[in-house]
C-alpha angles and dihedrals in degrees: 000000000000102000123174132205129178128172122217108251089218104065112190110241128201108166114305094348136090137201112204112189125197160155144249139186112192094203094190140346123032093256110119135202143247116245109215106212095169085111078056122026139023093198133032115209112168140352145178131186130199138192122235082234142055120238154109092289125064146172130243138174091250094197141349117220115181105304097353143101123205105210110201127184144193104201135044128238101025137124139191141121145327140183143188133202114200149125124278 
């Protein structure tokens, strides 16, 4: 697995909550990733994720745990979005 995270530097703030927007490349194998927002967030309360490309196979945060997203995809070699609503 090579998987790559980055998290945009600019978050999008609205009171108390955050959205943090970011991407991902999956450079072999369909294992994903955790994203570690503790730098960003204390509370996760909801997030998406999306390819760059249609198909069969997708990607999905498979599970939020404190101040931390589980990336899981189907298909290897593929990048795209991803984003996380939470507290500050």
């Amino acid at each position: 697995m090579a998987q790559t995270i980055v998290i945009d530097s600019r978050h999008h703030i609205l009171g108390d909550l955050v959205l943090i927007t970011g991407t991902f490349a999956n450079a072999g194998g369909t294992q994903g990733g955790d994203i570690l927002l503790a730098d960003h967030l204390s509370k996760i309360f909801a997030a998406g994720s999306n390819m760059n490309e249609a198909g069969t196979t997708d990607t999905e945060i498979d599970g939020t745990l404190g101040t931390k997203l589980t990336l899981a995809q189907g298909a290897t070699n593929k990048a795209g979005q991803w984003w996380a609503l939470g507290k500050r």
